[in-house]
Backbone as JSON, one array per atom type, in Angstrom:
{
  "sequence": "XXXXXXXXXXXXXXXXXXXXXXXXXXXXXXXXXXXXXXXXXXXXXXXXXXXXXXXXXXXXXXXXXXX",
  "N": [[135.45, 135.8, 135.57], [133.22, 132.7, 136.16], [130.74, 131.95, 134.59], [128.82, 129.78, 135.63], [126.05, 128.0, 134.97], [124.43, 126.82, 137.62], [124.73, 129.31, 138.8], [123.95, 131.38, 137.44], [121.27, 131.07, 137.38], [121.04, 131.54, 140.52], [121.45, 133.99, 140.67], [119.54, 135.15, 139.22], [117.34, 134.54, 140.6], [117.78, 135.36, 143.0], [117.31, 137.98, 142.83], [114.39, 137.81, 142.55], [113.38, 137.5, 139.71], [111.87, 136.58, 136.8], [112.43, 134.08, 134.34], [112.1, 136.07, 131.85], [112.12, 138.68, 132.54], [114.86, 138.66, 133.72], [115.79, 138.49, 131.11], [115.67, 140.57, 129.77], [116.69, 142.76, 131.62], [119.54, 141.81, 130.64], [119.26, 142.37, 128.09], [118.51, 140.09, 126.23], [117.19, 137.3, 125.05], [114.24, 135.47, 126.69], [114.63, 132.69, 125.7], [117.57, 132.59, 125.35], [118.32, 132.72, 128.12], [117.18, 130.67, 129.66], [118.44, 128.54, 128.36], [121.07, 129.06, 129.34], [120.68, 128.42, 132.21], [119.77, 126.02, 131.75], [122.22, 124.97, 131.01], [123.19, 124.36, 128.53], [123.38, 126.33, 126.46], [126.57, 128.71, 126.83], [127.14, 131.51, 128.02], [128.22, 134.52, 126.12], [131.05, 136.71, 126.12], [130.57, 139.02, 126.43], [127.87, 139.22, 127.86], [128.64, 137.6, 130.04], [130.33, 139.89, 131.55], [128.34, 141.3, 132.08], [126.83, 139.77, 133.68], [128.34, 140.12, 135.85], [128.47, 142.94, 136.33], [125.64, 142.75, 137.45], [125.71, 141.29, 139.36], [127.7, 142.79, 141.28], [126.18, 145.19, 141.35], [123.85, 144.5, 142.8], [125.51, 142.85, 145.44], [125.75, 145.59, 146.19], [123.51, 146.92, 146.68], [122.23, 145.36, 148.64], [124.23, 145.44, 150.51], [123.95, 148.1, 150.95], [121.06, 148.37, 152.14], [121.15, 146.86, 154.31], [123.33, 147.62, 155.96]],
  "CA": [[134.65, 134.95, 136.45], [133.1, 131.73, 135.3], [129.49, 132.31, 134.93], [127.79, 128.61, 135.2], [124.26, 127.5, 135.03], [123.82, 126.92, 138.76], [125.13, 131.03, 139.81], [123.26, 131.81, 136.86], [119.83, 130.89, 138.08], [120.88, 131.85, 142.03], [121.36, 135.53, 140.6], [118.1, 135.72, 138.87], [115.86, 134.29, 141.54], [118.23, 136.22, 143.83], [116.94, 139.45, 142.04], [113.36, 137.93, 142.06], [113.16, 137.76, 138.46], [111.78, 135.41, 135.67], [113.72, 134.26, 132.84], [112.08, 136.85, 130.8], [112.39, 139.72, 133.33], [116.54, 138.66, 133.98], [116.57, 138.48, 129.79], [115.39, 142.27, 129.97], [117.63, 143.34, 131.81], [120.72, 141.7, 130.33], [118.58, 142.61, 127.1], [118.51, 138.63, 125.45], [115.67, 136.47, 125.16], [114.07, 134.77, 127.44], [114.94, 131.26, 125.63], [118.87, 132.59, 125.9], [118.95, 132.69, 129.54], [116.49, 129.38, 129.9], [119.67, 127.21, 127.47], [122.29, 129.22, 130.12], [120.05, 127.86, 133.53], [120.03, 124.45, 131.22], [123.56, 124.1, 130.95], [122.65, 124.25, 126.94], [124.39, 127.31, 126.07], [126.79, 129.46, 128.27], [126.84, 133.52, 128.26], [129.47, 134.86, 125.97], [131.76, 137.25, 127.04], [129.8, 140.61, 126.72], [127.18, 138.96, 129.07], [129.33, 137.41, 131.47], [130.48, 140.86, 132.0], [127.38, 142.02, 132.17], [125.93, 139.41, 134.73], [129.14, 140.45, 136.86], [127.89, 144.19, 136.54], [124.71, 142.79, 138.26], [125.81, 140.54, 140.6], [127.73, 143.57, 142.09], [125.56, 145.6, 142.11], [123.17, 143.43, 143.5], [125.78, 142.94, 146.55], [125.99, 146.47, 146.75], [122.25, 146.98, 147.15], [122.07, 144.34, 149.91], [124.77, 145.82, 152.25], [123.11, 149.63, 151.45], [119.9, 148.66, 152.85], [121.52, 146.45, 155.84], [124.34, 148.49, 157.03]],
  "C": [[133.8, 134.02, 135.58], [131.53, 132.16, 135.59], [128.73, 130.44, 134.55], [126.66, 128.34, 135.83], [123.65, 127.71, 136.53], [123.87, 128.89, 139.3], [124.25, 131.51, 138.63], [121.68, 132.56, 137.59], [119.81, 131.59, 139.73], [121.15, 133.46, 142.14], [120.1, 135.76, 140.18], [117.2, 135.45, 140.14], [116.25, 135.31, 142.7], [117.45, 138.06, 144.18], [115.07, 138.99, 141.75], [113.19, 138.47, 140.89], [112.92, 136.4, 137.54], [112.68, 135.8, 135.0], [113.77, 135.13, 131.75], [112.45, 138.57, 131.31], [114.25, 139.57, 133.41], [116.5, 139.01, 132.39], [116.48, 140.11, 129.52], [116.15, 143.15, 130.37], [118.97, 143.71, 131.26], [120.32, 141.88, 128.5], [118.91, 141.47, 125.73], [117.6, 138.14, 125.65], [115.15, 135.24, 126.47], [114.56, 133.25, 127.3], [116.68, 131.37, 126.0], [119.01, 132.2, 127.47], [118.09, 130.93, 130.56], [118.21, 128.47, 129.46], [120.73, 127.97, 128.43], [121.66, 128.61, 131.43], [120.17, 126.45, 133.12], [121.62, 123.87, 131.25], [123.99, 123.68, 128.96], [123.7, 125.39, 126.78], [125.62, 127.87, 126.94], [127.0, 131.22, 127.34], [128.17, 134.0, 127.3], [129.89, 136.21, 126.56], [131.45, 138.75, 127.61], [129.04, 140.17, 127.97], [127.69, 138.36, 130.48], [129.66, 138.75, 131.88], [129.26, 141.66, 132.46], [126.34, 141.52, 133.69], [127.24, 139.7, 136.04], [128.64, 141.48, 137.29], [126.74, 144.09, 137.58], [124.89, 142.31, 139.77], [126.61, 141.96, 141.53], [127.58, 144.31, 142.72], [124.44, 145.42, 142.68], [124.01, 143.32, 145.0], [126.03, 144.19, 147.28], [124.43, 147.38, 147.44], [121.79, 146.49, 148.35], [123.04, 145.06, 150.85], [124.4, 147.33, 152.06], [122.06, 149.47, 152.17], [120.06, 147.72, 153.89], [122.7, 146.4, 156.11], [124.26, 149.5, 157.03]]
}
């Protein structure tokens, strides 16, 4: 899955999280995930996997607590 700049940013805010709180998670720096929201860097392939890991379970959080 292509991880660009805009789905970037619409998972972190998604997840109510700053750029330093999302870099915490995906355990990279806050300026990394600023230059991937810029369109400056993009995520290599460990972290794309990694922001997949969230994003799903992120949609799996959302239909546990409304269904």
């Amino acid at each position: 899955m292509e991880w660009e700049k805009k789905r970037i940013k619409q998972l972190r805010r998604a997840m109510r999280l700053t750029q330093k709180g999302f870099g915490e998670r995906l355990g990279v720096t806050m300026n990394a995930v600023e230059s991937w929201e810029q369109g400056l860097r993009r995520p290599d392939l460990y972290n794309q996997r990694r922001l997949d890991d969230m994003k799903v379970l992120r949609e799996l959080s959302k239909r546990r607590n409304h269904g």
